[in-house]
Structure formats: structure tokens, C-alpha cells
C-alpha positions, 0 to 999 in steps of 0.5 A, spaced: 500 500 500 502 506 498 505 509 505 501 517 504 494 514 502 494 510 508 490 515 513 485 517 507 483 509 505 477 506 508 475 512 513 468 511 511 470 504 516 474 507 520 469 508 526 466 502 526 473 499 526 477 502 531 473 498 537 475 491 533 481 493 532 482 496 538 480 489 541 485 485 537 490 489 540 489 488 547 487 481 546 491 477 542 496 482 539 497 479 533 492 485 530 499 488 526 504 482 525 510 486 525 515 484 519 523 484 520 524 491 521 519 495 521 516 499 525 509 501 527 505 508 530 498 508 532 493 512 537 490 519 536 487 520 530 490 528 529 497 526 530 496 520 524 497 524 518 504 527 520 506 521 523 505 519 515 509 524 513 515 524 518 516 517 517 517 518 510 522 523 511 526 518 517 525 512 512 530 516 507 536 515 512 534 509 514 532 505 508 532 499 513 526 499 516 519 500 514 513 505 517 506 503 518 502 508 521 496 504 523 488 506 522 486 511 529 486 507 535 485 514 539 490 516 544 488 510 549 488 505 544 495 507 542 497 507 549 495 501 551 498 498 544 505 500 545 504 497 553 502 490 549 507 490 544 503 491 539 505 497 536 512 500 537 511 506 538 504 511 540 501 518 539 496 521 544 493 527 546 493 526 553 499 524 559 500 519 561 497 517 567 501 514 573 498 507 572 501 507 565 508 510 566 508 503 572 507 499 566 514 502 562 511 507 558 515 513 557 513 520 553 515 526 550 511 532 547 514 533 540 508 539 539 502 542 540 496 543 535 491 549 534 484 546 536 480 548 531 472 548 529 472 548 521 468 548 515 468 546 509 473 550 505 468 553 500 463 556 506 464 563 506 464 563 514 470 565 517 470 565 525 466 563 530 465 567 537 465 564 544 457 566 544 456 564 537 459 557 539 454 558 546 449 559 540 449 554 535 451 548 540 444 550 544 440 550 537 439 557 538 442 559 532 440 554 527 442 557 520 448 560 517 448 568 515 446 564 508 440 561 509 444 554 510 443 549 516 447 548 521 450 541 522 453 540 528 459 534 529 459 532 534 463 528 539 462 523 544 461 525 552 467 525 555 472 525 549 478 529 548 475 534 543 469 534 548 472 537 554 476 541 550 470 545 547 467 545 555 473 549 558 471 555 553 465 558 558 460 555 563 455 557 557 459 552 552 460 547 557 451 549 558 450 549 550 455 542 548 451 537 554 445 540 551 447 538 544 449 532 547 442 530 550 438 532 544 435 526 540 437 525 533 444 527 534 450 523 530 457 522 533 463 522 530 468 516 535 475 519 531 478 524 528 478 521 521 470 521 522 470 528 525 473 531 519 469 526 514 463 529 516 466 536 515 467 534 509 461 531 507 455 535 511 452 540 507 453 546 513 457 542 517 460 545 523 465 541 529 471 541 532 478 538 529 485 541 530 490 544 525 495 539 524 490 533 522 486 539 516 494 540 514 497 533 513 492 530 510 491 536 505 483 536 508 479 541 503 476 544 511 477 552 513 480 553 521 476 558 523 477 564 527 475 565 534 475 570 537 478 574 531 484 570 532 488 566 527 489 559 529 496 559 527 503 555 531 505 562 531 499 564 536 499 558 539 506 560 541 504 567 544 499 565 547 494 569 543 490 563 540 488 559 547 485 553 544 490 547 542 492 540 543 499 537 546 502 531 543 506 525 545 510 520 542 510 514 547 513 507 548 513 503 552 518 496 555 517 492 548 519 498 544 525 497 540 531 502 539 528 503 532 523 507 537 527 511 539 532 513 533 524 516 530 523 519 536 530 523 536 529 524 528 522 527 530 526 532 534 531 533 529 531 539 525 528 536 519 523 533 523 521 540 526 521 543 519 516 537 518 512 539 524 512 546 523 509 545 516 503 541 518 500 546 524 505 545 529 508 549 535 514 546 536 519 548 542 
């Protein structure tokens, strides 16, 4: 299979998936029988992208060894993985938890990500505000300037994006559990399913981060809040509030292969890749 399209293959059965293949990982671990010398990254589907375009670029120098970046597990998933073996190396949007770095995990933030909400690349909105997201999520704004509807893009209660968007104001913490109580609303489990809705969805509107829009070249617009850019600058200056840390995580079976991308990740050359994909990087 060719290495850049494996993100985009098959999203329209990435959600249903990601439980069984989770599943296979944490019981049997043979989901992904790894070959001589390759080396396997899964977990949050909003670093994916990148990781694709990183593990080529470290493929160049170490021609040896092959990258297969799986589909989302979500940063959980990947974690629990890279503690079975399963995987040699995680992503996640989350730190470890204390339980987790008993089992040998170890972490390093690589980056951060502007957290964004998106449209399609061809509606004419351009921001959103603190009170219009209030708005829109407790269905007093129904339809966009021109006439379209709103069609929320959800996330499921208690995920990431989910506790993201609750942080913003006790009235958005108000408007998104009522969103999520409404009936008839439809839930996106992965990023990937996230950002195919965006895509699809005459009217769409719902969270995603800049990294993932930019590495896998999504037609979605981040817009403004606040009348601030989401941009690794104002990430960095602290202007653009809203962002996601990224972690690379291995584990005790991980093997020095691991480590090796890791320090590529760092490197220079792998900062000039973060950088191009959305990242802030210190």
C-alpha cells in the first residue's frame, strides 16, 4: 500500500473499526504482525497524518526499516498498544497517567496543535465567537448568515475534543451537554470521522485541530475565534488559547528503532516537518 494514502483509505470504516481493532490489540496482539524491521505508530487520530509524513522523511536515512502508521486507535488505544507490544511506538493527546508510566511507558511532547472548529473550505464563514459557539451548540442559532443549516459534529461525552470545547465558558460547557442530550444527534468516535463529516455535511460545523486539516491536505477552513488566527505562531504567544499537546510514547517492548524516530522527530528536519503541518514546536 502506498505509505501517504494510508490515513485517507477506508475512513468511511474507520469508526466502526477502531473498537475491533482496538480489541485485537489488547487481546491477542497479533492485530499488526510486525515484519523484520519495521516499525509501527498508532493512537490519536490528529497526530496520524504527520506521523505519515515524518516517517517518510526518517525512512530516507534509514532505508532499513519500514513505517506503518496504523488506522486511529485514539490516544488510549495507542497507549495501551505500545504497553502490549503491539505497536512500537504511540501518539496521544493526553499524559500519561501514573498507572501507565508503572507499566514502562515513557513520553515526550514533540508539539502542540491549534484546536480548531472548521468548515468546509468553500463556506464563506470565517470565525466563530465564544457566544456564537454558546449559540449554535444550544440550537439557538440554527442557520448560517446564508440561509444554510447548521450541522453540528459532534463528539462523544467525555472525549478529548469534548472537554476541550467545555473549558471555553460555563455557557459552552451549558450549550455542548445540551447538544449532547438532544435526540437525533450523530457522533463522530475519531478524528478521521470528525473531519469526514466536515467534509461531507452540507453546513457542517465541529471541532478538529490544525495539524490533522494540514497533513492530510483536508479541503476544511480553521476558523477564527475570537478574531484570532489559529496559527503555531499564536499558539506560541499565547494569543490563540485553544490547542492540543502531543506525545510520542513507548513503552518496555519498544525497540531502539523507537527511539532513533523519536530523536529524528526532534531533529531539525523533523521540526521543519512539524512546523509545516500546524505545529508549535519548542
Amino acid at each position: 500500500m502506498n505509505r501517504n494514502r494510508q490515513c485517507h483509505e477506508g475512513r468511511s470504516t474507520c469508526a466502526t473499526l477502531t473498537g475491533c481493532l482496538s480489541a485485537a490489540v489488547l487481546t491477542l496482539g497479533l492485530a499488526w504482525p510486525a515484519h523484520a524491521d519495521e516499525l509501527r505508530i498508532g493512537g490519536t487520530g490528529t497526530a496520524l497524518g504527520s506521523m505519515q509524513q515524518l516517517g517518510l522523511a526518517w525512512s530516507k536515512t534509514r532505508p532499513d526499516t519500514q513505517v506503518t502508521v496504523l488506522r486511529s486507535l485514539g490516544s488510549g488505544g495507542g497507549i495501551k498498544a505500545v504497553l502490549s507490544g503491539s505497536v512500537e511506538l504511540a501518539v496521544s493527546s493526553r499524559p500519561l497517567k501514573e498507572a501507565e508510566m508503572a507499566q514502562g511507558a515513557r513520553q515526550v511532547e514533540y508539539g502542540r496543535t491549534p484546536f480548531v472548529f472548521a468548515v468546509h473550505s468553500g463556506s464563506k464563514v470565517s470565525s466563530v465567537s465564544t457566544r456564537e459557539l454558546a449559540d449554535i451548540y444550544a440550537g439557538r442559532t440554527e442557520r448560517w448568515p446564508d440561509g444554510t443549516r447548521i450541522r453540528l459534529v459532534l463528539r462523544p461525552a467525555g472525549d478529548t475534543d469534548s472537554e476541550t470545547i467545555k473549558t471555553i465558558s460555563p455557557e459552552v460547557r451549558a450549550a455542548k451537554e445540551a447538544a449532547e442530550q438532544r435526540k437525533g444527534m450523530a457522533f463522530a468516535v475519531t478524528d478521521q470521522e470528525a473531519a469526514d463529516n466536515l467534509e461531507k455535511i452540507p453546513g457542517a460545523f465541529g471541532p478538529s485541530t490544525l495539524s490533522l486539516i494540514l497533513s492530510e491536505k483536508r479541503p476544511l477552513k480553521a476558523l477564527r475565534f475570537n478574531d484570532v488566527e489559529p496559527s503555531a505562531k499564536n499558539t506560541d504567544n499565547g494569543s490563540y488559547p485553544l490547542f492540543k499537546r502531543l506525545y510520542l510514547i513507548t513503552g518496555p517492548k519498544s525497540p531502539p528503532a523507537a527511539q532513533e524516530f523519536v530523536t529524528f522527530v526532534q531533529s531539525p528536519r523533523g521540526r521543519e516537518i512539524l512546523l509545516r503541518t500546524g505545529h508549535s514546536v519548542r
